[in-house]
C-alpha positions in Angstrom: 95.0 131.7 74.4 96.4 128.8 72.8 99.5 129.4 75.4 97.6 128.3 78.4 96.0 124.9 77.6 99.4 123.0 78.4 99.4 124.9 81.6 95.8 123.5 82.0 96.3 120.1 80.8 99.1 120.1 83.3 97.0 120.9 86.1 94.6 118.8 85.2 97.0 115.9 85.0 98.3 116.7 88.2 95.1 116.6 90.1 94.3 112.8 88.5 97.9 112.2 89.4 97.2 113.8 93.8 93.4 111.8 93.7 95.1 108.2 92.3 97.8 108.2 95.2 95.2 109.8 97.8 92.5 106.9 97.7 92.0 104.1 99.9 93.0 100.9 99.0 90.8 98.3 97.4 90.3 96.9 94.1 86.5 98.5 94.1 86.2 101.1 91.5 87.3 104.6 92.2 83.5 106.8 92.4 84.7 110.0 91.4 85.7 111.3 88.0 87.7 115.0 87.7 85.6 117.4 85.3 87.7 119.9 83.0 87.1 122.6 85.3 89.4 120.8 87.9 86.3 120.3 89.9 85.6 116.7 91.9 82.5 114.7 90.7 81.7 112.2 93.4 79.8 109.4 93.1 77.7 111.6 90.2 75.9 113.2 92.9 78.1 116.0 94.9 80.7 118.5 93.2 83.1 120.1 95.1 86.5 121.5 94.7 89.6 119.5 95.7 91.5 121.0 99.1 94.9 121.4 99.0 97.5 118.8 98.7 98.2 116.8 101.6 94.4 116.1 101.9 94.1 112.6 101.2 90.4 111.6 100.1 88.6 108.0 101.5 85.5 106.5 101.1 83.5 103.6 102.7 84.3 100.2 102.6 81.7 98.1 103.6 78.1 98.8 104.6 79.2 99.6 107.9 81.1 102.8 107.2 78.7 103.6 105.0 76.8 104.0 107.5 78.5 106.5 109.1 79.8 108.7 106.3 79.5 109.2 102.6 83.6 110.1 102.3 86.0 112.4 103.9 90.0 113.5 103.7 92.2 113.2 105.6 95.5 114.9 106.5 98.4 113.6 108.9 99.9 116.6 111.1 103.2 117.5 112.3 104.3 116.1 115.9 103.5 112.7 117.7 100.7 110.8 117.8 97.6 111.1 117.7 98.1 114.5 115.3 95.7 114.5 112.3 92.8 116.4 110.9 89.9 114.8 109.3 87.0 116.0 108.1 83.6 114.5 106.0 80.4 114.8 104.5 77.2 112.9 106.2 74.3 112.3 104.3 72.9 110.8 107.4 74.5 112.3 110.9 73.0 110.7 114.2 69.7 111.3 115.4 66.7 111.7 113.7 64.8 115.3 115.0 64.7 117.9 111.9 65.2 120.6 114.1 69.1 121.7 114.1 69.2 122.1 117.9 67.7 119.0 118.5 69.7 117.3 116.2 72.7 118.8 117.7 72.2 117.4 120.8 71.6 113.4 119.3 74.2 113.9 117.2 77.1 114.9 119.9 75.7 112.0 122.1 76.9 109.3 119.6 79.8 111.2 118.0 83.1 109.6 118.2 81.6 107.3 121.2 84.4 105.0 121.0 86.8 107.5 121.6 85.9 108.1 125.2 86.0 112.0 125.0 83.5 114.1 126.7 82.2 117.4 125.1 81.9 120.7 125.7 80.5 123.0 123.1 82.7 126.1 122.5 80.8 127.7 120.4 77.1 127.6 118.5 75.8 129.8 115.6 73.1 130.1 112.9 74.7 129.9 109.2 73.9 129.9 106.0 74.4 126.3 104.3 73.3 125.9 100.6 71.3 129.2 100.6 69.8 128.0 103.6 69.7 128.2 107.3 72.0 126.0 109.1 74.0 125.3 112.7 77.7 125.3 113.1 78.9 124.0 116.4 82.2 124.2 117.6 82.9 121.9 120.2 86.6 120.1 122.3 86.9 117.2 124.1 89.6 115.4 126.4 91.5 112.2 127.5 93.4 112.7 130.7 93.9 109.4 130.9 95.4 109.2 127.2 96.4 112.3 127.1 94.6 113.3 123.8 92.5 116.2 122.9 90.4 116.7 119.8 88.5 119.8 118.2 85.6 119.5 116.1 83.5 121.8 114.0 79.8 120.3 113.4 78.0 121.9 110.4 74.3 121.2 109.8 72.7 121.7 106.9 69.6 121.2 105.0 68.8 119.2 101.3 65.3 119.1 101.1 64.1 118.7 104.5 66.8 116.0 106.1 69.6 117.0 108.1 72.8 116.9 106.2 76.2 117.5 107.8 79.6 118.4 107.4 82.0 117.4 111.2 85.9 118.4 111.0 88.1 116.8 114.2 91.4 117.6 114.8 93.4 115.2 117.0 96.4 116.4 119.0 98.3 115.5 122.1 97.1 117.0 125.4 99.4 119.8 125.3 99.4 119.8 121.8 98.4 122.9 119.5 95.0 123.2 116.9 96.1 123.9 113.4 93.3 127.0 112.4 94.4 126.3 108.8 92.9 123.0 108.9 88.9 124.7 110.2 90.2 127.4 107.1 90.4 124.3 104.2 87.1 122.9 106.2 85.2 125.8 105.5 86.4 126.6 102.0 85.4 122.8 101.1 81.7 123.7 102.0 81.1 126.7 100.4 82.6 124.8 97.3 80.1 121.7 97.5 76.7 121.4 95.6 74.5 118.4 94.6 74.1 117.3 91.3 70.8 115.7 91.7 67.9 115.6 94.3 68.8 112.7 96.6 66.1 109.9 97.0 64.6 110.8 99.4 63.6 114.2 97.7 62.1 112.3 94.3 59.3 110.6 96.7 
């Protein structure tokens, strides 16, 4: 037994070693810590296990982008601009109906506005998120006139009774390729995450 702990203390050290070059800069204090188990506490609230290396994690800076998301990774794809998969956790996604379908539909009107991509939903399916019902939408839009595509999965989930959600997009060139490995690490990322604590609005 006594064998393995440098093995572990090696591991360890390397996965301080991938999450202090993988943050975003600032001089504001990092708001994660890595447990012994080679887990991810963030922010003391939400656990999760790291995905594999190339994923670079990022956070909000500013109230703005807190706004939008709590934090995310990213990871920068082979082949030209604009290839990259990103993906993140929302505490509050757009729109304010409890019902998932609903949701869905006030969610995708505001998502990625700016980008100037119209949707169409691929695919839509009940799942189970946290023990509990959920929604996972798969849904591609297009720029002719920029010639960029994107591919996003939309998960809706449940803590206590707000909408939570989970949105991976994959950017490519027009006649560029998706990368399933990317909607692979996306999924494995979920089914690893848990809260550490009821959120705020649960304790009123």
């Amino acid at each position: 037994m006594k064998e393995r702990c440098p093995i572990k203390l090696f591991c360890l050290f390397l996965l301080f070693f991938l999450l202090a070059g993988c943050a975003t800069p600032g001089s504001s204090p990092k708001p994660y810590r890595v447990t012994s188990q080679g887990t991810v506490v963030y922010g003391e609230e939400y656990e999760f296990v790291l995905p594999p290396v190339g994923w670079n994690l990022f956070w909000p800076e500013g109230e703005e982008e807190a706004e939008e998301f709590a934090f995310g990774f990213i990871r920068r794809d082979p082949g030209p601009f604009p290839s990259q998969s990103v993906f993140a956790y929302d505490e509050e996604p757009f729109g304010f109906s409890t019902k998932f379908e609903e949701r869905e539909k006030e969610f995708l009107k505001r998502f990625l506005w700016n980008a100037n991509l119209r949707f169409e939903v691929l695919e839509r399916k009940r799942v189970a998120v946290f023990g509990r019902e959920g929604l996972e939408v798969l849904v591609e839009g297009k720029d002719p006139v920029k010639k960029e595509k994107a591919k996003a999965k939309v998960i809706f989930g449940k803590r206590g009774e707000r909408i939570v959600a989970f949105y991976l997009t994959q950017w490519r060139p027009l006649d560029g390729t998706y990368d399933p490995s990317a909607f692979e690490v996306f999924d494995q990322f979920i089914k690893s995450f848990k809260f550490l604590k009821k959120s705020f609005y649960e304790t009123l």
